[in-house]
N, C-alpha and C positions, 0 to 999 in steps of 0.2 A: 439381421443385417450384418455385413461381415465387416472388416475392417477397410478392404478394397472397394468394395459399394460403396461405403459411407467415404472413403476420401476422393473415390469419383463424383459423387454428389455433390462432396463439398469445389471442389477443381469447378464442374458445371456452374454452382451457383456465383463463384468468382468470375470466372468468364461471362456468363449470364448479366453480372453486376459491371463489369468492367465495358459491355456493347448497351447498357443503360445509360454509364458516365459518357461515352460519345456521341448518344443520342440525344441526351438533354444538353439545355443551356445552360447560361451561366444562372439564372434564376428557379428553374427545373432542380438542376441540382441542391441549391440553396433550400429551397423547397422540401428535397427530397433528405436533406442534413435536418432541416428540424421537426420534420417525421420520425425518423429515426430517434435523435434525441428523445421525443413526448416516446417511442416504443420503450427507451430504454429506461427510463425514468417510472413507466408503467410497474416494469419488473421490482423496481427494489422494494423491499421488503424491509419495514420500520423495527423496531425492537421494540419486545412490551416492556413496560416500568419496569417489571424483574428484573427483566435481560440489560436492561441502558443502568440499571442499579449495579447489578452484577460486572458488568463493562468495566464501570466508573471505578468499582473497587480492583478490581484486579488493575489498572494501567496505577492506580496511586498504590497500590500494593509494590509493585513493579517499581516506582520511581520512588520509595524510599526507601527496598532495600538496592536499588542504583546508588541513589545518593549516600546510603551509609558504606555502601564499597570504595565508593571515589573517595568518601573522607579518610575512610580507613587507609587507602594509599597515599593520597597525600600527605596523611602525619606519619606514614613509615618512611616515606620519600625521604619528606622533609627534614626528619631526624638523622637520616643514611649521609643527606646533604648538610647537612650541618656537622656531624662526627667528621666526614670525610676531608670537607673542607675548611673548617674554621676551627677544630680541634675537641668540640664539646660533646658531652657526654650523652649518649643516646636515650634517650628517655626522661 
């Protein structure tokens, strides 16, 4: 399928969906929103223990070398602001 097919297709199926939304009512459509939702909800795909193990460490991995960077700035800041404006020695 080439790349023009398929965004004809897709244009089709817009248009297609868009003479669906004036066809139904306000209930129809409501209908046709938690269809969709239960389709969309079908797709996702859970993570096994490894994976939600593996997840967990990498985001806390992540947020504490974040937070040893932000501290690390804030005591160079704060030393820069202190030398600059109160007079004292850095460090």
């Amino acid at each position: 399928m080439t790349v023009d097919e398929e965004w004809e297709g897709r244009v089709a199926e817009t248009s297609a969906a868009a003479e669906d939304t004036r066809k139904l009512g306000l209930f129809g459509r409501i209908l046709r929103f938690f269809r969709e939702i239960v389709a969309e909800l079908k797709k996702v795909v859970t993570p096994t223990r490894k994976e939600l193990v593996n997840y967990t460490l990498v985001v806390l991995a992540f947020v504490v070398i974040m937070m040893l960077l932000i501290t690390g700035l804030d005591f160079v800041f704060g030393q820069l602001a202190g030398w600059v404006f109160a007079g004292t020695t850095p460090f």
